[in-house]
N, C-alpha and C positions, 0 to 999 in steps of 0.2 A: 433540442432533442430530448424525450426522456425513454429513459426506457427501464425494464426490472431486470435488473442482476440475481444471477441464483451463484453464488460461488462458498469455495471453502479453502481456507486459508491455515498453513502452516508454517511454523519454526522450518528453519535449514542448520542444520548442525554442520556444513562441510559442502565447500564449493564443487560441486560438479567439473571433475578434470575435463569436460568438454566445453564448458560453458562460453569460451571464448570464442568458440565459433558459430555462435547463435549472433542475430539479429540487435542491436539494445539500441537505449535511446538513455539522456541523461531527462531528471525531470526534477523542475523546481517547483514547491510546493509552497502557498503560504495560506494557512487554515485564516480568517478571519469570523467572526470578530475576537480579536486573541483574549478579553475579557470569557468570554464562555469557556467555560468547565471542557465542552467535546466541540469545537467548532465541527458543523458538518457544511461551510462554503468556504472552497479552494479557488485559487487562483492559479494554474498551472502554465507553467511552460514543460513541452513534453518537444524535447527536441523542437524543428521549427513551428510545432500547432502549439499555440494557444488558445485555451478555453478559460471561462468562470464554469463551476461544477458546485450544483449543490445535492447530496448524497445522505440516505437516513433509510432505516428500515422499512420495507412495507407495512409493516404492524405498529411503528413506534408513535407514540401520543404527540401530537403537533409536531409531528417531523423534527424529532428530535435522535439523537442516539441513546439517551438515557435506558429505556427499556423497547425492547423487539429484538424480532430474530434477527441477526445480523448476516444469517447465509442467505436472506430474499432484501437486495434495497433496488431503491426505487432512483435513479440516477437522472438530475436535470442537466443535460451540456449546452454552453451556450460557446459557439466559436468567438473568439474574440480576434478584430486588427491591432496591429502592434502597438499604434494608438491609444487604443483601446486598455491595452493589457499594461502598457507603459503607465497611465492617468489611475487603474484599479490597482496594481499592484506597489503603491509607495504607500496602501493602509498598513497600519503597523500589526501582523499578526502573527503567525507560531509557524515557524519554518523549517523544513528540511530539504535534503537532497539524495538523490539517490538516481541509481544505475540499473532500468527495467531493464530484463531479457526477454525473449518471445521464446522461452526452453520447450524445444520438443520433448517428451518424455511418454512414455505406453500409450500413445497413440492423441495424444492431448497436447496442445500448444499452452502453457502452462507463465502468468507473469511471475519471472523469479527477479524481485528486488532485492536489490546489495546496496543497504542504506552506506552516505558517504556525512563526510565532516563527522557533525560530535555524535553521529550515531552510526558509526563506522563499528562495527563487528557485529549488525545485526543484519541477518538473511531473511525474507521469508518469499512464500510461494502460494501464487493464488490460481486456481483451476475455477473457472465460470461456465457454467450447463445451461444448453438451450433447453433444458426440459426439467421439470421436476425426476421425472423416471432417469434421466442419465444421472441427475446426483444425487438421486438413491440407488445407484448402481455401484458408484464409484467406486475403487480399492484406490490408497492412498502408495504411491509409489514409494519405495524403499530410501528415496532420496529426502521425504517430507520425517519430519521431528513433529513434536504432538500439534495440535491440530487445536489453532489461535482464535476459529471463526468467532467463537462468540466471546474471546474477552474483549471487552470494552479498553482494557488497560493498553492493548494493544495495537488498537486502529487508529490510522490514520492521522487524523483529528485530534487524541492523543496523545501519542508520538510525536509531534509538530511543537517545537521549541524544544523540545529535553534533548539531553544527551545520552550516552550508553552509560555511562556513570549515573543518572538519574535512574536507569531502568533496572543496573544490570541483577543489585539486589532480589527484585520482584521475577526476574529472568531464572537466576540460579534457585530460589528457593522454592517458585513453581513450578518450573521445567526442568530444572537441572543442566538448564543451558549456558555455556561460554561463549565469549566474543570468538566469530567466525576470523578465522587466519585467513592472511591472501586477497584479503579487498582491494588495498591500498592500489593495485594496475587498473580497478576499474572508475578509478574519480575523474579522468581525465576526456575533454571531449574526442570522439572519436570522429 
């Protein structure tokens, strides 16, 4: 399947006291080829679906992340059997883990990730527009901290093998962000 993402993605400074009664899923990620700078092909488990996902800008040069806009990409999904996912998944590539929510918020179903393991106090929140006019309409809800779409330092791809100690430098003297308290209840499968 492919299809074009129009989203915008923010910091969360502070767990939403509702959060636990949304929806989540745990989801393992492993960016491959871990040699590349921004891997942009995942191997996911997302709760019981597994997919391979390769993911890049609509505008970027040979489908890379290097340069384009990062609020339009172009997403390829391919479902995978366990088989399947079990034989792809033992390449060796840049890993994380983390706890999506389906957070309802000002009329928007909203993915809010609560990264686990070594990137455990970092939060953020992605909102995706069926229309270019709805995400140029948007106001960012009072729960979103500054607004990550376009740093590259921060997607995905990334992210994938570092820890919050690799990042938090780059965190606190761009954003003036700290590690988010209160994760540690969501590492666990539900």
């Amino acid at each position: 399947m492919v299809e074009l993402e129009r989203e915008l993605t923010f910091l969360v400074t502070e767990l939403p006291a509702d959060l636990g009664k949304f929806p989540s899923k745990i989801i393992e990620d492993n960016f491959v080829p871990r040699a590349a700078k921004h891997p942009i092909i995942r191997i996911r488990r997302r709760g019981d679906n597994l997919m391979i996902t390769k993911k890049y800008p609509t505008d970027s040069a040979d489908n890379d992340c290097e340069h384009g806009d990062s609020s339009r990409q172009v997403e390829h999904t391919i479902s995978l059997t366990r088989a399947e996912y079990d034989a792809l998944n033992v390449y060796d590539g840049k890993k994380f883990k983390k706890r999506r929510f389906a957070y309802k918020i000002d009329g928007y179903t909203a993915e809010l990730d609560v990264f686990l393991d070594a990137l455990v106090g970092l939060v953020k929140i992605d909102f995706e527009f069926d229309s270019e006019d709805a995400m140029s309409k948007f106001r960012k809800p009072a729960i979103c901290g500054p607004n990550i779409t376009q740093d590259e330092a921060l997607a995905g791809g990334m992210l994938a093998g570092k820890s919050y100690a690799d990042i938090s430098e780059y965190l606190r003297e761009t954003y003036d962000y700290q590690p988010v308290k209160g994760v540690d209840k969501y590492g666990e499968e539900k």
